[in-house]
N, C-alpha and C positions, 0 to 999 in steps of 0.2 A: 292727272298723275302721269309722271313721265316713267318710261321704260327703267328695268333695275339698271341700278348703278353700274362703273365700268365695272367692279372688279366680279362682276355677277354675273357678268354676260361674256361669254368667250364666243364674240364676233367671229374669231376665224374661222373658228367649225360649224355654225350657222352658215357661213359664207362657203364652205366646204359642200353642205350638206345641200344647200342651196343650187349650187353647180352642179349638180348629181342631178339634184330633179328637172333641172333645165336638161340637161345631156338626157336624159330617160325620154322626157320627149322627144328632143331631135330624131334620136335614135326611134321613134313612133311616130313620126313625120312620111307620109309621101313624098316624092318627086315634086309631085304639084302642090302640097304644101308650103314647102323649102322656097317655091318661087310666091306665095300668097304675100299680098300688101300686111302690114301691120300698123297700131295705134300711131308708130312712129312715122311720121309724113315724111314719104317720099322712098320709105326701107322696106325691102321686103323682108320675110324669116331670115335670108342671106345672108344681107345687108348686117340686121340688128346683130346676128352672129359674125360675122367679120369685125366689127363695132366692136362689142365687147372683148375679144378677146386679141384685139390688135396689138392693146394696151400690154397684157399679159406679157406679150412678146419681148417690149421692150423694159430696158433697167429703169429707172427713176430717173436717171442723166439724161437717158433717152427721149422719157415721154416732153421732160422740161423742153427738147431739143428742139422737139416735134411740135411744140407750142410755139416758140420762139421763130420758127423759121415759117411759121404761119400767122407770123402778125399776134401771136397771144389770144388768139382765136379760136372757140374752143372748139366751133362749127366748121372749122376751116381745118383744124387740127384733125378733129374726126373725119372730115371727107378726104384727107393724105392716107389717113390707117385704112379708108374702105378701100381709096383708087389699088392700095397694095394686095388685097387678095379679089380682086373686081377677078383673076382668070382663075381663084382657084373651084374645084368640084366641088358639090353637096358633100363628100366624102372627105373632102380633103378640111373644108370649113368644122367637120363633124370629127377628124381627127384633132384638129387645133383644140376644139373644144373639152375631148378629153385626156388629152393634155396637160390641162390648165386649171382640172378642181381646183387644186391647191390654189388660191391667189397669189401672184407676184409680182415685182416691181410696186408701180404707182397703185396698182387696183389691191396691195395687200395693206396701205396703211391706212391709220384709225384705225389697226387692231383687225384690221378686214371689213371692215363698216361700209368702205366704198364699193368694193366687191360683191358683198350681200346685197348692198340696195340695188348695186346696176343688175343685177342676174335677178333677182327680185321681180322690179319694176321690168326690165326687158322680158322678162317669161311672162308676164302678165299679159304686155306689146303684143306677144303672140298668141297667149292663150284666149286673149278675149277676141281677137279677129279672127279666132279658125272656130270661135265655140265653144273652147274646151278648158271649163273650170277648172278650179280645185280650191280645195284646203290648206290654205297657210299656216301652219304651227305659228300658235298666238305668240310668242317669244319671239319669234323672229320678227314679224310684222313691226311687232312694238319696236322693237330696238330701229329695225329703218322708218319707222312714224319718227321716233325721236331724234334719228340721223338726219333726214328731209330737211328739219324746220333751221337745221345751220348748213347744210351742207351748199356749196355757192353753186357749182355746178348744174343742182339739180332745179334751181334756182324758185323754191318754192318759195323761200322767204316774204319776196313782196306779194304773192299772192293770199297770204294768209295773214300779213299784218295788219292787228287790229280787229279779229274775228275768234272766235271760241272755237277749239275743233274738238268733238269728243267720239273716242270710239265708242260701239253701242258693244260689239262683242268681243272685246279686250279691254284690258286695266290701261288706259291711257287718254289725255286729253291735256292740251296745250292753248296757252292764247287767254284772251279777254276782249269780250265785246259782244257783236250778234253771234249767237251760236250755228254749227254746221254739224250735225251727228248722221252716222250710218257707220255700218261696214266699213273695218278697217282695211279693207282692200280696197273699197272706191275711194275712200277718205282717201289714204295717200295717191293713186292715181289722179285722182280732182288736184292736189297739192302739188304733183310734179308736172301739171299742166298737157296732160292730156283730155281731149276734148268730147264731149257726148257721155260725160261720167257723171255730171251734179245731179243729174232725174233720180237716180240712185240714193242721193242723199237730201238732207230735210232739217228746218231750219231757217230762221229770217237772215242768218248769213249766205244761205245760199246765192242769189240771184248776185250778189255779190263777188264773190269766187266766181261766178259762171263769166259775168262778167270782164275779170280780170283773167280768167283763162284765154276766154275769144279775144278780148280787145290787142 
């Protein structure tokens, strides 16, 4: 069962509420935190925050610009938004960031659906490399499980074509084939292809996904 329909879910104020508890952490980050690696290879807390909220900066004409003049590359694209604040402070990345609850430009369309899943998934980048769980309001989750399985960027698609995904503690589950159930937090993490997540979940689709995450 897929997440409620659009006109049931108002994405932007998830995506609001979303940036808030991203920002609460920052804002409960050390120094030495701010420079700690994260699930994203090669970014630190810094990084991932420069990353997300680069976007924010720029209009929609912009971010297209930003593509284009890096080859349509979305990795290429992203490393122009980081080189841009590589000199600013912990304070100054932490300013940006509140900022920007509100989404705008490129990261406010799909209703905010982009917005919520990057701030989502990236708070997670961070929360699971420093230790520091939480509780995801099951409405939200659901809605970026159901954003994931089209969204291109995040480029879960081919890793789950062809396999059953069900969450075990949310109303939701996509797909046909070998099954993959757990936790809707690892489930999508597994789905947006980060790595050292499948132990978590269970399943004969498993080894499967694990596989197409490492390969």
């Amino acid at each position: 069962m897929a997440a409620p329909g659009n006109a049931e879910v108002d994405a932007m104020a998830m995506a609001h509420a979303e940036r808030t508890s991203l920002v609460e952490l920052l804002e409960s980050l050390t120094a030495e935190q701010w420079e700690a690696p994260t699930l994203c290879e090669r970014w630190r807390v810094r990084e991932v925050v420069a990353h997300m909220f680069s976007y924010d900066e720029l209009s929609t004409l912009g971010a297209v610009g930003r593509l284009l003049c890096n080859g349509m590359s979305l990795d290429r694209a992203n490393a122009a938004g980081l080189a841009r604040y590589a000199d600013h402070s912990r304070e100054q990345l932490l300013a940006l960031a509140q900022k920007h609850l509100r989404p705008s430009g490129l990261t406010a369309k799909f209703g905010g659906r982009i917005a919520l899943a990057d701030a989502m998934i990236h708070q997670q980048d961070i929360r699971r490399s420093l230790g520091l769980p939480r509780q995801i309001p099951a409405d939200r989750i659901a809605t970026v499980l159901e954003f994931a399985t089209t969204a291109r960027p995040l480029r879960a698609a081919p890793r789950i074509t062809g396999l059953e995904l069900t969450a075990t503690d949310v109303d939701w589950s996509c797909g046909d084939g070998p099954q993959v159930r757990g936790p809707a937090e690892p489930l999508l993490m597994a789905m947006v292809g980060r790595r050292g997540i499948t132990p978590e979940l269970s399943g004969p689709g498993v080894p499967i996904l694990d596989a197409r995450i490492t390969g």
